[in-house]
C-alpha angles and dihedrals in degrees: 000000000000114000133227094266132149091287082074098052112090119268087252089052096053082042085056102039083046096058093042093051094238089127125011125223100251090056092057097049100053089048086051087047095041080051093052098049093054094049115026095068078065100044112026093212094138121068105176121014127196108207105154099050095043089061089047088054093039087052093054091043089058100044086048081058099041098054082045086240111161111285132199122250081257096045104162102349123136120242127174121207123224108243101245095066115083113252111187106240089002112106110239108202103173094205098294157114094220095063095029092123093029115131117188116231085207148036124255099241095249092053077049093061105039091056089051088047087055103256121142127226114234094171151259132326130209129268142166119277100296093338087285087140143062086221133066123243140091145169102264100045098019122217131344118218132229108236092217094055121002091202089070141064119261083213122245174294090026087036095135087050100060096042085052103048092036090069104039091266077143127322100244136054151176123225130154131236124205105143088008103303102155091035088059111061096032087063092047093050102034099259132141104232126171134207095207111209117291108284104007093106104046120226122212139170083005103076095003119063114063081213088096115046103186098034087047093072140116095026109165076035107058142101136174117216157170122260112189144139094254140036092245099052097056077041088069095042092052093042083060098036108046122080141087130301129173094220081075121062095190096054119128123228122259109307105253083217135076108239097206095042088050090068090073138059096067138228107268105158097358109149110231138190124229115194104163095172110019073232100276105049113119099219120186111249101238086062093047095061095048097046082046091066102033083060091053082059086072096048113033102033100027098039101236127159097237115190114181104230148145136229094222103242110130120193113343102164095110093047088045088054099052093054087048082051085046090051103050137084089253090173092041097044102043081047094055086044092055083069108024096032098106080068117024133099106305086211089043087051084045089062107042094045094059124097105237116194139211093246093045082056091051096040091052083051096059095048088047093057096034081054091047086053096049087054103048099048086044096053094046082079093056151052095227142329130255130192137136112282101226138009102242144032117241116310128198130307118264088024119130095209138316107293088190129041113191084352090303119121124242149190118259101265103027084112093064097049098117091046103049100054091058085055089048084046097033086214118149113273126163133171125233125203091256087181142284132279119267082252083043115257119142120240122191139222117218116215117196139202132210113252112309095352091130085156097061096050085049094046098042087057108045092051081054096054092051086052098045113016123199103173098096099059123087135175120269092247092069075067094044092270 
């Protein structure tokens, strides 16, 4: 039995209790740790933990406030960092064999920013070979298991991440998103996540230093993002990690709004589109008719004006591959998979093997910009956007993706068609806990901003979580279940 303790407050709460000296830091990291140790041998959700070094840093964060010196806005609270995100002295593994002793010289700039705003570093958490899979296991740390039901995968690539947030294994955490990969397991483990707008979080050396050919990858693609068990949470990540950085070329100026001040205000009379199919998605039923209600809330308790509509796009995987190809270290990698193939990522393999042309490059750029325009003409009629995140609830451990929906086959990532377009057109997108399966399983909703209105995803879902809280409600294994 593991007992209600502070692993179960928000990440702003145990910011709060911290700078009024109700708990003290190192308190809070040895109950997150006790919590760890008792679950992760279960889970699997951390890789690589740093102990010894978060209680030093617990230690020097209670004697700063201690001494009532000025303290950032994550002063002593435990954060993990997804493993595909450079950590300096923390080995970064990515999933794979070939980095399995590689130990990053630098931060990534978002692991930068969350220690000067306080945070410490508990540690990483597991991921797919270089985040090339919607599900979480590899050959170096093995399988990570969904808390709701271990049988099942928690998603990927930020698949540690959720498992670990999703039990109190810290309240915050850091994934990366660059096809939904921070959308996909939140909503398979019963998280809010959100894919801020292209280029408000920097990226750097992820996506950015050829140094690391399988890290350096997805570049017009990828986001960073919060993963946590409320909106403001991620709220406060996102307040310390946006802005501007000129290691990133793609990094947006300041943003001309306040994060944490954008979750409130509501969506009275706000007109909404409801597309929970694109109109050609084949979604599992049981995700239908979550999503369906979730959408009511909308409607019926927030007093939206919700039209079910679709932007017109119809299937756009193979042109979301190629500029993943595009995107990706082809020489480095094949020449990493001459030596490490035998056990590395089949679908990775699958990629890199394959003889991408010029014309396949330019033909995936125009859909992507035909899709861009489809988006943003449609969203000039509404407020903000709302569909299931994904297709399916969570599917079995060690399984790549759901090869049949309703008993109907489907392509491999026919299951991630609401989540991809959002990283071809950077627009905001976030998931929401819409409910859980009748057998228990979550299932998210996806809400979704026009280009660069951060404010209105954050606002939209917030609004939803006071209507239809999910906070409260943790998987039976956190009672011995």
């Amino acid at each position: 039995m593991i007992s209600t303790d502070l692993c179960e407050l928000s990440g702003v709460e145990q910011a709060k209790l911290i700078r009024e000296r109700r708990i003290s830091p190192v308190e809070l990291v040895d109950v997150v740790f006790e919590r760890i140790h008792q679950l992760n041998p279960i889970l699997n959700a951390f890789c690589t933990l740093v102990e010894d070094d978060a209680r030093d840093q617990a230690r020097r964060a209670e004697t700063a406030v201690a001494h009532g010196e000025s303290v950032g806005p994550l002063h002593g609270v435990p954060v993990s960092i997804k493993d595909l995100i450079c950590t300096k002295g923390i080995r970064t593994v990515s999933g794979s064999k070939a980095y399995e002793d590689f130990v990053p010289d630098e931060d990534d700039v978002v692991v930068e920013r969350l220690k000067d705003a306080g945070a410490i570093i508990l540690g990483k958490t597991n991921v797919p070979e270089f985040g090339y899979m919607g599900a979480t296991h590899n050959s170096v740390f093995g399988v990570t298991r969904n808390p709701w039901n271990l049988e099942k995968t928690p998603g990927g690539s930020s698949g540690g991440s959720a498992a670990a947030v999703a039990t109190g294994m810290g309240a915050l955490t850091v994934g990366s998103d660059g096809g939904g990969s921070v959308r996909i397991p939140s909503s398979l483990s019963g998280l809010f996540a959100m894919k801020a707008s292209f280029g408000r979080v920097p990226l750097y050396p992820g996506c950015r230093d050829p140094r690391y050919p399988g890290v350096s990858s997805w570049e017009s693609l990828e986001h960073i993002g919060p993963m946590t068990r409320t909106v403001e949470d991620s709220a406060l990540m996102l307040s310390v990690m946006a802005g501007p950085d000129d290691r990133d070329r793609h990094s947006l100026p300041e943003a001309n709004f306040d994060w944490l001040a954008a979750t409130r205000g509501g969506v009275k009379g706000l007109k909404v589109a409801w597309s929970p199919d694109w109109g050609f998605v084949n979604v599992d039923r049981r995700v239908r008719e979550v999503t369906a209600r979730a959408a009511k809330v909308f409607a019926e308790t927030l007093g939206c004006e919700v039209e079910e509509a679709h932007p017109g796009f119809g299937n756009i995987e193979d042109a979301f591959w190629t500029l993943v190809a595009r995107d990706s270290d082809l020489k480095g990698m094949r020449a990493m998979a001459e030596r490490y193939g035998n056990v590395m990522l089949p679908s990775l393999l699958d990629l890199l093997n394959r003889s991408w042309t010029a014309e396949d490059i330019t033909n995936a750029a125009m859909v992507r910009q035909d899709t861009v325009n489809k988006l943003w003409r449609f969203m000039r009629k509404y407020d903000f956007l709302i569909t299931p995140t994904l297709a399916v609830p969570a599917f079995d451990c060690w399984q790549a993706a759901p090869t049949t929906i309703n008993g109907e086959p489907v392509g491999s990532a026919h299951w991630l068609s609401f989540t991809f377009p959002f990283n071809m057109s950077g627009q905001p997108a976030a998931t929401v806990p819409a409910g859980w399966t009748d057998d228990g399983l979550p299932v998210g909703l996806q809400i979704v901003g026009r280009h660069l209105d951060d404010p209105m995803v954050l606002r939209a879902a917030a609004a939803y979580e006071a209507a239809n809280p999910w906070r409260d409600r943790w998987p039976a294994i956190l009672k011995g279940g």
